[in-house]
N, C-alpha and C positions, 0 to 999 in steps of 0.2 A: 592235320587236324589239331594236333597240341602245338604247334605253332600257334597257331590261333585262337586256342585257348590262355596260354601263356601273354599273346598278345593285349588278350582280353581286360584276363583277370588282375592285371594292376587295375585298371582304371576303376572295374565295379569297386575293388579293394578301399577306395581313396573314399572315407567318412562323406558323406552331403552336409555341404553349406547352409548352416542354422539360419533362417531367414525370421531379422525380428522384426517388430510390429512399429508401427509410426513411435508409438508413444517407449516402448523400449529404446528403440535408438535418441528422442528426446532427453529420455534420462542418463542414458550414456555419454550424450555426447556435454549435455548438464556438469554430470561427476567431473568430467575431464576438463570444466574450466574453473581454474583456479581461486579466481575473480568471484565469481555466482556461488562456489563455496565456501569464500568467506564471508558474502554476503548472509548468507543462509546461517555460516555461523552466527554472526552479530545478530540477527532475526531472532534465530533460535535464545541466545542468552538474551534476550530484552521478554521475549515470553516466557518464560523459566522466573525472570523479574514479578510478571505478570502477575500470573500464575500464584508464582508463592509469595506475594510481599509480603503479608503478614508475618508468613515464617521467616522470612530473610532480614526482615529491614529492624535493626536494632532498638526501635522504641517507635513510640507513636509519633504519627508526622504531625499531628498538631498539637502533641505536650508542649507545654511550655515553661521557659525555665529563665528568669531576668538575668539569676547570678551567671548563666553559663550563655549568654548571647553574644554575637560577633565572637566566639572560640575558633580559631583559625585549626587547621588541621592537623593531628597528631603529630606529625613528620614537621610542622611550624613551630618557630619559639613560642614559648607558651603556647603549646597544644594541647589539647587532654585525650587519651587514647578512647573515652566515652564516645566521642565524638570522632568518626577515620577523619571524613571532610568537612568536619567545623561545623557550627551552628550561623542560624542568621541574624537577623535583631532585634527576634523575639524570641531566639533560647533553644529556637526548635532547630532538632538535629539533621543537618543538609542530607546525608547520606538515607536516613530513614526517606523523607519528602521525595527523593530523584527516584528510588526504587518504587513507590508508590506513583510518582507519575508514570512512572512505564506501562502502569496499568490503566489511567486515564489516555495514556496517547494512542495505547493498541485499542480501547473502546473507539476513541474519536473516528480513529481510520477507520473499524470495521463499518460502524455504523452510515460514514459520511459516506465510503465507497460502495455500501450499500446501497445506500440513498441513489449515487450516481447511477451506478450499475443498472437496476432496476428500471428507473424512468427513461434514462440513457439507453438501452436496451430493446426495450421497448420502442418508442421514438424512432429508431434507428431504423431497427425492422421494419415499422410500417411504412417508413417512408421509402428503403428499398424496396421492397416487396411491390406494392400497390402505384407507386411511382405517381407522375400527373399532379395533382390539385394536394392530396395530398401529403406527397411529397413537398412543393414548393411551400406546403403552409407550414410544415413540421418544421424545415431548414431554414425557414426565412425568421423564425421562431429563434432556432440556435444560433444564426446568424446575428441575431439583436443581443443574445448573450454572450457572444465572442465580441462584440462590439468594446465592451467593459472587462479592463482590468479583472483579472477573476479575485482578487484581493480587495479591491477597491468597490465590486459588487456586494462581499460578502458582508462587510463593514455595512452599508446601507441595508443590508435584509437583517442582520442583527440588529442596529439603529433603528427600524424598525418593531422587530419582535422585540426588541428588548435584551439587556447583553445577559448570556447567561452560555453556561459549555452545553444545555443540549439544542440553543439555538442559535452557535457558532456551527454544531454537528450538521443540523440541516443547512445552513445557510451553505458550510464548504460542501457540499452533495450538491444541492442546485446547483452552485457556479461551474459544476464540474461534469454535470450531464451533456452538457455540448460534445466533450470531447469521446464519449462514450456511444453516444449519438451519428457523430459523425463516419466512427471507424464502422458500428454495426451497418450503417447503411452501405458503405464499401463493400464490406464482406458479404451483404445480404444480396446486393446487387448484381456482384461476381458469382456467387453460386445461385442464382435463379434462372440464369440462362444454359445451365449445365442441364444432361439429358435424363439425370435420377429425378432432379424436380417434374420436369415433363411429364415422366414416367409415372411418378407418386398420383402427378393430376389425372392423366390420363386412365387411373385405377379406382379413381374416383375419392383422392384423400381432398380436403376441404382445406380453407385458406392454416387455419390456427395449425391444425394440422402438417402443413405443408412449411409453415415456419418454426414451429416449436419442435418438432421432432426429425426434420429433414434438412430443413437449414443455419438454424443457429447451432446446432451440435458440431458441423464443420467450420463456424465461425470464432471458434474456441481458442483457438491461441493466440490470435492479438489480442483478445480478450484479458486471455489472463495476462499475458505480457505489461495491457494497459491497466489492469487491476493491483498487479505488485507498484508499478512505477506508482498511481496513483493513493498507496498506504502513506508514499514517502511526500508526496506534491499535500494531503490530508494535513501529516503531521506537524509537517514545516507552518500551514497557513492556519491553524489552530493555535499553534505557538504565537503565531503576531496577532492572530485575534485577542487572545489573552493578554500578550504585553501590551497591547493597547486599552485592557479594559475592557475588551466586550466578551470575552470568550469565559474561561471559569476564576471565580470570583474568590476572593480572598474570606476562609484560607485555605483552599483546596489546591492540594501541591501537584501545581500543574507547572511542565518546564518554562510555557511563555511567562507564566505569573511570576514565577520565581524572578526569575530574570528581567521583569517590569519591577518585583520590590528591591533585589538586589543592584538596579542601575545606580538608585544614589548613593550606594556605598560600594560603590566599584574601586574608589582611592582609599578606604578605608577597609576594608573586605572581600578583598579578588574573588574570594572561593566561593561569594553569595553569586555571581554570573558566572562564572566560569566552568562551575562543574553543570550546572543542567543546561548551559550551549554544550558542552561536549559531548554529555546526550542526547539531547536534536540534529546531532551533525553526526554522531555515530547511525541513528535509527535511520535516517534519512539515507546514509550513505547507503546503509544494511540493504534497504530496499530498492534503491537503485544500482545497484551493483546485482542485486538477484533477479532483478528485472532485464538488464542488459545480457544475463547469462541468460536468460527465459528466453528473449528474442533471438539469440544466436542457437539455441537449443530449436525451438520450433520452428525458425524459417528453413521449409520444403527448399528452398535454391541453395542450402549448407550441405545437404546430405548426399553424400558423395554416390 
């Protein structure tokens, strides 16, 4: 009998295995890629930009000052420490104007990927869900706007409305619901033939029902996967909206703009292009970097 006790009593002894939740192991296996954490970090400091510009950015982005225009960077000959990364060539201090674009780029995204999300979402759903007629008319719909360039579209819906940053914001949200569209009908498609749906109908829950609180909820992580990728796809095509003029207008320190006034004095004043490309190529990186760790984080065939 204490044989058998002793046999026993290791095993009950031996602590149980903590079992964590979908979204715990997401975030663990998240921290542990190195990649998604630095993206998160650059994220993080472009909001902090945001956020505080006023309090951060060392003078007004549209003071203006003749005697002190094209001043190259303090660490340049003839630099003036007023200025860290020089002025442009109207006076105005570059490092002020780039920290206040971080706050026009993170509005652009929120709003555009809004825009997408939403109608894209929607869209999506209906046409998984209810399938048939109209499905074909929803898809045959995004399929005309996959058809164009999504750049090349946004330019003709601005050209229309008129060039201005909040209807570059709409124009990049349209050209962008295709691809929001496309992935929800996937997903909506794949979980409707699952037996909780069934179940839900069979209880008597009704369409809206059956998709807003049973199905899109498990449709959630390509979602945000294609939500972060999409801040960064926002960012980049707002910038060329702007350096071509349609997007916000001069003198609102936006990085495309900049880099549209700064092109003709690129042999005479490097630092008028160069510093807010280095901020569109950081924020963009930011976001697809934390977006590629999002997808390795949430794909169910990673977890061991």
């Amino acid at each position: 009998m204490s044989s058998a006790t002793e046999t026993v009593s290791p095993q009950l002894a031996q602590p149980a295995e903590i079992s964590r939740g979908p979204l715990a192991e997401a975030l663990l296996r998240l921290r542990k890629n190195k990649i998604a954490v630095a993206g998160l970090i650059i994220i993080c400091g472009f909001l902090i930009m945001a956020l505080f510009a006023p309090l951060i950015a060392p003078h007004d982005p549209l003071e203006q000052s003749l005697y002190d225009k094209l001043k190259p960077p303090f660490w340049y000959a003839e630099g003036d420490w007023r200025y860290p990364l020089g002025t442009d060539d109207f006076g105005r201090d570059l490092l002020s104007r780039i920290i206040h674009g971080a706050r026009i780029s993170m509005i652009v995204g929120v709003v555009a990927v809004a825009i997408a999300l939403f109608f894209g979402t929607l869209a999506g759903a209906a046409a998984g869900f209810y399938g048939g007629r109209v499905d074909n008319l929803i898809m045959r719909l995004m399929d005309i706007l996959l058809a164009f360039p999504p750049i090349l579209l946004a330019i003709v819906i601005v050209a229309f409305m008129g060039p201005s940053l909040r209807n570059a914001m709409v124009a990049i949200g349209v050209v962008n619901i295709p691809r929001y569209a496309r992935l929800v009908r996937g997903s909506v498609m794949e979980e409707y033939s699952k037996d909780y749906v069934q179940g839900a109908r069979a209880l008597g829950a009704r369409d809206p029902r059956l998709i807003f609180v049973h199905i899109l909820p498990n449709c959630l992580a390509p979602l945000i996967v294609q939500t972060t990728l999409g801040f960064a796809s926002a960012i980049l095509e707002a910038a060329a909206l702007s350096f071509l003029g349609l997007g916000a207008q001069p003198p609102t320190p936006e990085w495309g703009a900049m880099l549209a006034n700064g092109r003709a004095l690129i042999l005479r004043a490097w630092w008028a292009v160069t510093f807010p490309g280095i901020m569109i190529l950081l924020a963009v990186l930011g976001f697809n970097l934390l977006g590629d760790g999002l997808r390795d984080a949430l794909d169910p065939r990673l977890r061991e």
